[in-house]
C-alpha positions in Angstrom: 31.7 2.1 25.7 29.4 -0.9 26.8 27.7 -1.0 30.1 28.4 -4.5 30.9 27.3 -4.8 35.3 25.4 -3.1 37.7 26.5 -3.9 41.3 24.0 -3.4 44.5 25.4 -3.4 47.5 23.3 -4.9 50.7 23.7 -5.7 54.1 22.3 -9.2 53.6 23.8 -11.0 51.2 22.0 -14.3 51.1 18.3 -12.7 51.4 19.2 -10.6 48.2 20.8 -13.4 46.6 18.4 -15.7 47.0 15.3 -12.7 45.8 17.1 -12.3 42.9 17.2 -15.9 41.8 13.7 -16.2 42.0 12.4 -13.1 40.4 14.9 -14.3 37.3 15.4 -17.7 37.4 19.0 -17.5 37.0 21.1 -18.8 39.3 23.5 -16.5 41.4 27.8 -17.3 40.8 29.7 -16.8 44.4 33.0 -15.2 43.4 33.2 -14.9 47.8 31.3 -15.3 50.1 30.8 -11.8 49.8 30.0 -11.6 46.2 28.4 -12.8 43.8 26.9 -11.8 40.0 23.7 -13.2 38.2 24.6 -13.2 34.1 22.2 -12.2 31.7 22.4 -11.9 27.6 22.3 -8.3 28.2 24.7 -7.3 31.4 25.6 -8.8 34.8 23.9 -8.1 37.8 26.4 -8.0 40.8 25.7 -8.1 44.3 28.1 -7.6 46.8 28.0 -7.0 50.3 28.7 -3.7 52.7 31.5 -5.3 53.4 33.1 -5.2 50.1 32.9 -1.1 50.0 35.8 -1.3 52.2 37.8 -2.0 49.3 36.8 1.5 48.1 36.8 3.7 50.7 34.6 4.7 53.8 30.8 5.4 53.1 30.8 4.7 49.4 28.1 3.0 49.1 25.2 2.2 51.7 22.8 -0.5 51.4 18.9 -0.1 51.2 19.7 3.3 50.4 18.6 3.9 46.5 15.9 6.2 46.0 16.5 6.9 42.3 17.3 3.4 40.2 14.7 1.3 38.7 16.2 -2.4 37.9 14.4 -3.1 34.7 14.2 -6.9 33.3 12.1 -7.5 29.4 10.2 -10.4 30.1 7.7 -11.9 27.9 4.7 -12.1 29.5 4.7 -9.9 32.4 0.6 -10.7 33.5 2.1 -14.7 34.0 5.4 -13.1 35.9 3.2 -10.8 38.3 1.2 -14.3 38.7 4.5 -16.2 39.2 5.7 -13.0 41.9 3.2 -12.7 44.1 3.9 -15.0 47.0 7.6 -13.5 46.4 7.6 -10.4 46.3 6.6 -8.6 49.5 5.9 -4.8 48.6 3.9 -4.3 45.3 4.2 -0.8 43.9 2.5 -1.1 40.8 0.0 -4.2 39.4 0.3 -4.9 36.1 -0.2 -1.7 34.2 0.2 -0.7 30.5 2.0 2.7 30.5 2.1 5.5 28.2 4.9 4.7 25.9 3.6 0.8 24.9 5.0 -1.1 27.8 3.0 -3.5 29.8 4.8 -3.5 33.7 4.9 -4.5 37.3 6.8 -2.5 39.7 7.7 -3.6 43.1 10.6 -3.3 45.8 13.3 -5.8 46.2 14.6 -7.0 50.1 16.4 -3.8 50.4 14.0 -1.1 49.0 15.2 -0.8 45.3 12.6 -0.6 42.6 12.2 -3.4 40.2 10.4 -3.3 36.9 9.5 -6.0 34.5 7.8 -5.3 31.4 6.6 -6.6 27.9 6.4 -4.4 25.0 3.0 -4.8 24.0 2.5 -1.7 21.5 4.1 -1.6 18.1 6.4 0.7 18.3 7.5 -0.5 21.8 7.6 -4.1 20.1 9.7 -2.3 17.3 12.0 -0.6 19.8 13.0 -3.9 21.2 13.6 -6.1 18.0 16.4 -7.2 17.3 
């Protein structure tokens, strides 16, 4: 098994669209007008409309409704990105910190509530965990 996309479903499309590509400086593919993925080395990040939960049945999904996923991007400098973010990003929830277990992270809220990390292993056995 290989988890290869996470999908986030929000009423605004183009805001959240549009968030994304400047947090990660990778441009957005439109599949729809409704959806649309941002591809990384690592997994796909796909955003698709309310909307699009028809397909699956009523009330599957809601949008600015996640209160347990974190969205985490490596970077490798996360004191330039928080630098880079800040007339971005509209709700800070943590300034760059160094945490416990070796990683160096910001932590803020997207358009739609969800928590985003970025972080840089800066220990050596976080810099070990991620080699390779």
């Amino acid at each position: 098994m290989d988890l290869v996309s996470i999908r986030m479903i929000t009423a605004d499309l183009e805001r959240t669209l549009r968030f994304y590509e400047q947090v990660t400086e990778v441009q957005a593919v439109r599949y729809t007008p409704l959806f649309a993925e941002l591809t990384f080395p690592s997994f796909t990040l796909a955003i698709g409309h309310a909307q699009t939960t028809q397909l699956f049945g009523a009330d599957v999904a809601r949008p600015a409704d996640n209160h347990t996923v974190i969205i985490e991007f490596k970077v490798d400098d996360v004191d330039r990105e928080y630098d880079r973010l800040r007339p971005v990003v509209g709700e800070w929830v943590q300034q760059p910190t160094t945490m416990p277990w070796g990683n160096r992270s910001i932590l803020f809220r997207d358009p739609d509530g969800n928590l985003v990390n970025l972080f840089t292993p800066v220990t050596e056995e976080a810099i070990k965990k991620f080699a390779g």
